[in-house]
N, C-alpha and C positions, 0 to 999 in steps of 0.2 A: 479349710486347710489348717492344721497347727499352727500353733504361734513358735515351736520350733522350729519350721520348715524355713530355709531362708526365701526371702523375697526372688522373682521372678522379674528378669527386667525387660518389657514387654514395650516394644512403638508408641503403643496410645497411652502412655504413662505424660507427654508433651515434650515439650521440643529435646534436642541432644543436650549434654552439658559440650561445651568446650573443647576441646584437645589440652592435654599435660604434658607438657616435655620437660624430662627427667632428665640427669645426668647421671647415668648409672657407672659403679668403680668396684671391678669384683678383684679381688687380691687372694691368690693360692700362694702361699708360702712354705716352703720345706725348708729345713735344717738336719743337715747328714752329720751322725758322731765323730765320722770318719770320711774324709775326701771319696769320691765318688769320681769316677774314670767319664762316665756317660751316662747320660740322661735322653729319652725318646719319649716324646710324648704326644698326643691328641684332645686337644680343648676343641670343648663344647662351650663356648660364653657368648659368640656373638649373637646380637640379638637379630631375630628374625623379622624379615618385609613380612605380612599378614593386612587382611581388610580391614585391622583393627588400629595398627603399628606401622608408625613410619620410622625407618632406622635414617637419621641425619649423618652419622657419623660415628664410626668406630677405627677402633686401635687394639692391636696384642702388643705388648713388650713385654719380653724376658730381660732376666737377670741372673746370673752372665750372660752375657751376646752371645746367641746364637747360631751355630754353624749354617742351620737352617731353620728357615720360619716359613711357612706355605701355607695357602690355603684350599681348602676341599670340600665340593658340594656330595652330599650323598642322595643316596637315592628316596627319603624322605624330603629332599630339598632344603636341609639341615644346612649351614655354613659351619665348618672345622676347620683350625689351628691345629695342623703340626708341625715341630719344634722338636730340634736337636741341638743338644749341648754337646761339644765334645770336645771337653778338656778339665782338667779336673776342679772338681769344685765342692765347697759344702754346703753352696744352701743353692736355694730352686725359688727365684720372686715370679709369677709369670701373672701381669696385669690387664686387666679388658676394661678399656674405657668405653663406655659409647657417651651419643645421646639420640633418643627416642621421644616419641608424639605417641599418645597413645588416646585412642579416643574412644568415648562407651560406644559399650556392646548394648543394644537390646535387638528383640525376639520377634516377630510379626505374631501375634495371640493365635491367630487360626491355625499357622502349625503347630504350636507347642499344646494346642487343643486333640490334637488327633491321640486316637491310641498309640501306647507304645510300640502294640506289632503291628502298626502299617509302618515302621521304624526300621525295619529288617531289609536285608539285603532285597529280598522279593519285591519290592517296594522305593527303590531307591531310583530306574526311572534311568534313563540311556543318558541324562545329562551329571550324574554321578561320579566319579572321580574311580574308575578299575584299579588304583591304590588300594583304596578305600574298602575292598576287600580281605587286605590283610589283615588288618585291624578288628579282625570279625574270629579270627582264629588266635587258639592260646601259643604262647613266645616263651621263649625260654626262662624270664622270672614270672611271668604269668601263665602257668598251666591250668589246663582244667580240673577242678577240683570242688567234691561234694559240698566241702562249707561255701563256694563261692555260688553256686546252685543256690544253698540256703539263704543266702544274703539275698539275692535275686529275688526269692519267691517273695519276702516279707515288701518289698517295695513295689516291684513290677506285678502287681496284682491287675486281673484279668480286666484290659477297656482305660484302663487307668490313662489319663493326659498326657503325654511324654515329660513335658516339662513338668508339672506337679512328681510325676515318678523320679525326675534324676534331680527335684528338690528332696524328696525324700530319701533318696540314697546318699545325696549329702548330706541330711540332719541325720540320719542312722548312725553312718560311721563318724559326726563328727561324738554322738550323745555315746555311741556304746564303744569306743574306742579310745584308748587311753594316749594322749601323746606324753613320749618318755624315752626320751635323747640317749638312755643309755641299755632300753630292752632290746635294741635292736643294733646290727651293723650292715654296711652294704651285702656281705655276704649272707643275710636271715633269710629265709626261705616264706614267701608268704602262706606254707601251711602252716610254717609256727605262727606266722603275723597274723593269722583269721583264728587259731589256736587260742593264744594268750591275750590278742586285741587289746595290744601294746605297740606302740612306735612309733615314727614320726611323717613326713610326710610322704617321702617318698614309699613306705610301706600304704599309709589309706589311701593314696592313687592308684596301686597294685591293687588294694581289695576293691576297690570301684571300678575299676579298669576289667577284675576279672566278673564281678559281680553282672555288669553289662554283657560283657561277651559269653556268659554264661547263658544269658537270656536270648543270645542270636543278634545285640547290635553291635556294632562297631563303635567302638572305643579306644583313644589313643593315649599315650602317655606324654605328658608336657612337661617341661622344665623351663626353669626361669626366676624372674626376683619379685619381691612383696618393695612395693614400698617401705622406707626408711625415714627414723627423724633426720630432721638434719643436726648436726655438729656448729655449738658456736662458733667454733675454729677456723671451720672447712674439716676438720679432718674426716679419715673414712670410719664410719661407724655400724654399727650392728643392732641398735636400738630401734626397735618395731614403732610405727606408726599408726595408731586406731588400734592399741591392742590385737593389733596380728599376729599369727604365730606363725613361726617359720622364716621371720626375713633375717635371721643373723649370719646365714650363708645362701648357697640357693634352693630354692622352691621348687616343687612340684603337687600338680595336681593333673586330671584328666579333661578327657571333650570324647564326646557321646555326637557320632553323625544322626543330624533330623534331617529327611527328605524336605524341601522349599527352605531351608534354614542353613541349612551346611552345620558347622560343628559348633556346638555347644560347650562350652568350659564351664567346671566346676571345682569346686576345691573343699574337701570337706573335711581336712584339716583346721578351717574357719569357717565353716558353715556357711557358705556364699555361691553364688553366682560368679565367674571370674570379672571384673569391672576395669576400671581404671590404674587399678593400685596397683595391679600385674603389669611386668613385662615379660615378655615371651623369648627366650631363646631359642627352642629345638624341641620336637618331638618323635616319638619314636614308637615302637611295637610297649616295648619298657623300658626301665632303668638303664638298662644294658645299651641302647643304643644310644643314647644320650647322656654319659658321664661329662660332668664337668674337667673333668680331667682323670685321663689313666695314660698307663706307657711302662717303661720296661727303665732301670736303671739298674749300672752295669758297677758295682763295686765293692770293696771286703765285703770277703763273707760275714755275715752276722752283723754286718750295720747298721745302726739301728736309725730310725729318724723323726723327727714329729713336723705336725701340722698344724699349721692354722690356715682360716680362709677369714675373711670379712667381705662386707658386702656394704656398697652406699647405694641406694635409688634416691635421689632428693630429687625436688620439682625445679628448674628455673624457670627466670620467665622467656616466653617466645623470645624476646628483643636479643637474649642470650645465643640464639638458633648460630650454629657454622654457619659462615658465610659462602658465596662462593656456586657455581652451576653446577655442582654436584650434591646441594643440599638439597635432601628426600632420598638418597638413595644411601649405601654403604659408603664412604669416603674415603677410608686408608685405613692400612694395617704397617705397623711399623718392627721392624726390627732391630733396635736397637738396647742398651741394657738400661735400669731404669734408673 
């Protein structure tokens, strides 16, 4: 295999490392030029229970106090934050605290041995997940489309190991794809994005994500956060950890279902296997069903507003963990202003 292809994290590699628990602080902040009547929104930040993830404890607070703050499970088993402000106001703080355990992923070698097309629905086997269907068909930022075909044929070649092929489809896009924060926006279409092969990540999750289901497997789209350094201060910062790219806000990357394995993550934004450094908030068909935040706000015409987001994942140590007979699961959501 190439020496560009990333590593493959396989059982008989010896024992697990550890569990990491993180304390992760995602901050969306807007400033309106002009007072703003109402504000409606839908966060995507809490992090998600998985085999991999244990959620100890989470919080949303907004800023201004919110009329209302609720929570809602969707039909991917996603957790969402919606939030309503209503009264007037010029800026929008709305903050996701958690903390999280996150403990490596590896692969049993004899399924990531198999061909890619015993990989397909035909093959998936009555203990398979009828979700897990959807994920097989193109969604509304992933349609089907000839260059994603072409990207398919260069990696899924015929017999090829499953896992060797979705390392290769992550050194593909991370070598022949350009990351560049400012060729793309959330509304790019990924025929420009396979086009120009330019963007950042939530574009090469899209071309991998189509690249898969071009070929007949299922493939999801994930979001979430990269590891962070930490701040002498404590403060929240945005500064990448192992030379990661992508953690200065949140992350996405994909997961490829393998029959005896369940779903595979990959990220070929950093040319990897997903590991330790991830945390997972939400997944979805794509982009679309997992924003970090969208909603509707109601005020002068022609207001205009800016953004920032920052993002901390720093490690503590366990001894740090919430206390209390609700630690391992979600613990609270608060409504209050910050």
């Amino acid at each position: 295999m190439s020496e560009n292809l990333p590593r493959i994290p396989l059982r008989d590699e010896g024992p697990d490392a550890p569990a990491i628990d993180y304390r992760v602080h995602h901050l969306t902040a807007y400033r309106y030029a002009k007072a703003v009547s109402r504000n409606y929104g839908r966060a995507h930040v809490e992090p998600r229970a998985t085999p991999h993830q244990r959620v100890l404890s989470h919080e949303v607070t907004v800023d201004p106090a919110p009329a209302r703050l609720t929570a809602h499970t969707d039909f991917f088993g996603n957790s969402s934050t919606y939030l309503l402000v209503d009264e007037p106001h010029e800026h929008l703080d709305v903050h996701s605290r958690a903390v999280v355990s996150v403990a490596e992923r590896r692969y049993p070698a004899e399924t990531l041995e198999r061909p890619w097309e015993q990989c397909t629905p035909d093959h998936w086997g009555p203990l398979m997940p009828a979700e897990s269907i959807d994920f097989t068909h193109p969604s509304p930022r992933v349609p089907a489309l000839a260059a994603a075909r072409e990207l398919a044929r260069e990696v899924l070649t015929p017999e090829r190991p499953i896992g060797e092929a979705l390392a290769a489809l992550t050194g593909m896009i991370f070598r022949e794809f350009t990351y560049d924060s400012a060729a793309t926006t959330v509304t790019s279409t990924l025929e420009e994005v396979l086009q120009a092969r330019h963007g950042v990540c939530q574009d090469f999750a899209h071309a991998g994500v189509a690249a898969a289901r071009a070929a007949g497997l299922a493939a999801r789209y994930v979001s979430g956060y990269l590891r962070t350094a930490p701040a002498a201060d404590g403060a929240l910062v945005t500064e990448p950890a192992d030379e990661m790219i992508g953690s200065a806000a949140s992350h996405a990357w994909l997961s490829v279902l393998v029959p005896g394995t369940g779903w595979v993550d990959i990220d070929p934004t950093n040319n990897t296997f997903v590991d330790q450094r991830f945390v997972t908030t939400a997944w979805g068909r794509d982009y679309a069903d997992v924003p970090p935040l969208k909603g509707i706000v109601v005020g002068p015409p022609g207001a205009s507003s800016t953004l920032r987001v920052a993002v901390g994942v720093v490690p503590q140590p366990a001894a740090d963990r919430p206390a209390g007979p609700d630690a391992g699961e979600t613990a609270s959501r608060g409504a209050q202003g910050d």
